[in-house]
C-alpha positions in Angstrom: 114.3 103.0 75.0 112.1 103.5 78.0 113.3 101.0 80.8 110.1 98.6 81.9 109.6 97.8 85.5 107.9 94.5 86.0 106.9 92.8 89.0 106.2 89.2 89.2 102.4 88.6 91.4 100.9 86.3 92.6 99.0 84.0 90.5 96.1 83.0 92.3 95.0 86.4 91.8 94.8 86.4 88.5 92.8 84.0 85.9 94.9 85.6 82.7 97.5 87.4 83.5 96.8 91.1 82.9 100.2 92.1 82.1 100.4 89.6 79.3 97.4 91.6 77.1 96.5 95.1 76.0 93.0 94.4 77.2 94.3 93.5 80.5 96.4 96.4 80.6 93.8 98.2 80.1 91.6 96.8 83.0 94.4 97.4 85.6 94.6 100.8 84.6 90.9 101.7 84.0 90.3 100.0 87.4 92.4 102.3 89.2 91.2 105.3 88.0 87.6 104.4 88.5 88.2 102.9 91.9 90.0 106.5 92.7 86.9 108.2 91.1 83.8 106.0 92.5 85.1 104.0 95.3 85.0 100.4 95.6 81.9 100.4 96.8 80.5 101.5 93.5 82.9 99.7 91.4 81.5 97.0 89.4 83.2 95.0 86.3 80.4 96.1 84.0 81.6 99.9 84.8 84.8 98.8 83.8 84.0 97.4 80.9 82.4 100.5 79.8 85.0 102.4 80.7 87.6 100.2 78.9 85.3 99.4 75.6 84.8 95.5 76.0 82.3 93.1 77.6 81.7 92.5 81.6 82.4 88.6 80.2 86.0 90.0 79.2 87.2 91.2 82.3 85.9 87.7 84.2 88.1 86.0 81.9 90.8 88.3 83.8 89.7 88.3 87.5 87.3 86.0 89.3 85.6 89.2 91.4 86.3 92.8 92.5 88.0 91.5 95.6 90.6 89.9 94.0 91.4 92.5 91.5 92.0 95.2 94.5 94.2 92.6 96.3 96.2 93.0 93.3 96.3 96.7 92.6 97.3 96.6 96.3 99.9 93.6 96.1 101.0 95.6 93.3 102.0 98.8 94.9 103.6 97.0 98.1 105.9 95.5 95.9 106.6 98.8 94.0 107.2 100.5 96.7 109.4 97.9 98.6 111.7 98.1 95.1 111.4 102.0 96.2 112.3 101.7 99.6 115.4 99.4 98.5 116.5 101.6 95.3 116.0 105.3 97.3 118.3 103.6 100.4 120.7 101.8 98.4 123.8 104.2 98.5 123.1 105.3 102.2 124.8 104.1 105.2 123.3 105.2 108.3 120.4 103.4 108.9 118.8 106.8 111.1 118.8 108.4 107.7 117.2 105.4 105.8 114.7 104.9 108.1 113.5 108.5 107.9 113.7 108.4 104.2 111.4 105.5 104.2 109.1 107.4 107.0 109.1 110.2 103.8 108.5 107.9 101.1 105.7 106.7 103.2 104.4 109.8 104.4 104.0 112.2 101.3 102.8 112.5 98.0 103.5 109.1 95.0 104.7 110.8 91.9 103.8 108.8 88.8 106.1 106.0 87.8 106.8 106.5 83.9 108.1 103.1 83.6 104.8 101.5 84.2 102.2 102.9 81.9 99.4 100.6 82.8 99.6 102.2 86.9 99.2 105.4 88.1 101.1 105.3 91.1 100.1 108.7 92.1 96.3 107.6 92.2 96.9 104.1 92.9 98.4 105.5 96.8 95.2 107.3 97.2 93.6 104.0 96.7 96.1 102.5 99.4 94.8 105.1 101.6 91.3 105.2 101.4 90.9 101.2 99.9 93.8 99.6 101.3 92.8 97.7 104.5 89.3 96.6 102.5 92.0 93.7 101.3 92.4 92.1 105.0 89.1 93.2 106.9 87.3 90.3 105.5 85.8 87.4 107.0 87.7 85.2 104.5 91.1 86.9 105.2 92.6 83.6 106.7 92.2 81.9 103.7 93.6 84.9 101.4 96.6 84.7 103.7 97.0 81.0 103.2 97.4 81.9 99.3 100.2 84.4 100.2 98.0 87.6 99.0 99.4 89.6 101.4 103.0 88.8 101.5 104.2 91.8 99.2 102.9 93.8 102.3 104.7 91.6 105.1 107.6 91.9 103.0 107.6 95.5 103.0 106.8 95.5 107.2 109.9 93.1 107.4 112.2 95.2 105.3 111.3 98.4 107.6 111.5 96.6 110.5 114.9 95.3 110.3 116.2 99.3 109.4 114.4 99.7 112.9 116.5 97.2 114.1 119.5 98.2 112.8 118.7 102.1 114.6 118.4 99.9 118.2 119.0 96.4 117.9 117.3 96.3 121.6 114.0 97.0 120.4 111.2 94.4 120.7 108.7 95.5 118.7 110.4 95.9 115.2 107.8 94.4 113.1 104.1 95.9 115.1 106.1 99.3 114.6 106.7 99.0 111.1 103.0 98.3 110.3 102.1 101.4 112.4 104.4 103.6 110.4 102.1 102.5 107.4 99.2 102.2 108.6 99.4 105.6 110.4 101.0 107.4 107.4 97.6 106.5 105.5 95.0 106.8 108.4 96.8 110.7 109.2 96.4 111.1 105.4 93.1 110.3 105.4 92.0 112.0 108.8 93.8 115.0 107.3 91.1 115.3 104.0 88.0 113.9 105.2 88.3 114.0 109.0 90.2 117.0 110.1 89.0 116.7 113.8 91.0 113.5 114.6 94.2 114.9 113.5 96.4 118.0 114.1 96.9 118.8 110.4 92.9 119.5 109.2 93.8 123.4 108.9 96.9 123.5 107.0 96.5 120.3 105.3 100.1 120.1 105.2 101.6 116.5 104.1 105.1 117.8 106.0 103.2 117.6 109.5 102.2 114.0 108.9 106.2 113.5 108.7 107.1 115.7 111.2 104.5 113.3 113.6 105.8 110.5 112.4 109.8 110.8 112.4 108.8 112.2 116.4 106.5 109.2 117.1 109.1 106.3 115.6 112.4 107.8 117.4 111.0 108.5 120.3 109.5 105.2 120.5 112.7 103.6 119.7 115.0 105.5 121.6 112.8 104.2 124.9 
């Protein structure tokens, strides 16, 4: 028997909870694929619907608006890949190699998690990448915060930031570093494909360069 992963979200996200239903299993799944194919931008719940085979009313009875429904695709993959972070670093001591196996996880390539059929993780980071920071630069973002919708990311900054911590216990800025290691992981990503001139990695389009930059950028940082 294939081994389920489930992760508990936030309920103010949600009107029904999609990972209760078929239909809203669906909807997470169809919205991450068209999201990936049209961008969010273009994304409306009566695509979806059309995509998925049900009424525009249907997926209301799911998610109050678009906005919402990326905040939990996105709360969804933080969380994910905290349990990632945690499970890939278990068994390993020295917290110079855990930190650059995070750097990695963050840096390269999702494969596909089989143990969640309704995400596709691989797509789902692209979304992260080119989607992710339309979740915070709102003008309502103060009040999304209030709600929590953004704690599965602070938890994942906090967890990184105490392995930077536990490299130099002297460093002061633990947590602003560990939201530039993932913030900069995606922008690189993104510069890479669409913006080669910001980067160094537009020839070669090599993922390895973006942690190459990064493992340089975070110890030499910390070791100041």
């Amino acid at each position: 028997m294939k081994l389920q992963l489930q992760i508990k979200m936030n309920e103010k996200l949600f009107i029904r909870d999609p990972e209760q239903t078929e239909l809203g299993k669906k909807l997470i799944l169809n919205s991450i694929l068209l999201i990936h194919k049209k961008g969010f931008e273009d994304f409306t719940f009566k695509k979806l619907a059309e995509n998925v085979g049900t009424t525009e009313a249907s997926v209301y009875r799911y998610f109050e608006n678009k906005h919402k429904l990326l905040i939990y695709i996105t709360s969804w993959y933080w969380s994910w890949l905290e349990y990632r972070v945690k499970y890939t670093t278990n068994n390993i001591a020295d917290p110079v190699v855990k930190l650059k196996k995070v750097i990695e996880l963050l840096s390269t390539t999702v494969e596909d998690d089989m143990r969640t059929s309704y995400v596709n993780e691989s797509i789902l980071h692209q979304i992260i990448i080119s989607e992710g920071s339309k979740t915070y630069l709102t003008k309502h973002v103060n009040e999304d915060n209030k709600d929590q919708f953004f704690k599965p990311y602070k938890d994942l900054c906090a967890l990184i930031g105490e392995l930077i911590l536990a490299c130099n216990p002297k460093y002061k800025y633990p947590k602003s570093l560990a939201s530039t290691i993932i913030e900069m992981a995606h922008f690189q990503n993104f510069f890479m494909h669409n913006l080669p001139a910001l980067t160094d990695f537009g020839k070669k389009k090599d993922e390895s360069m973006i942690l190459e930059f990064l493992d340089d950028l975070v110890f030499s940082t910390i070791k100041k």
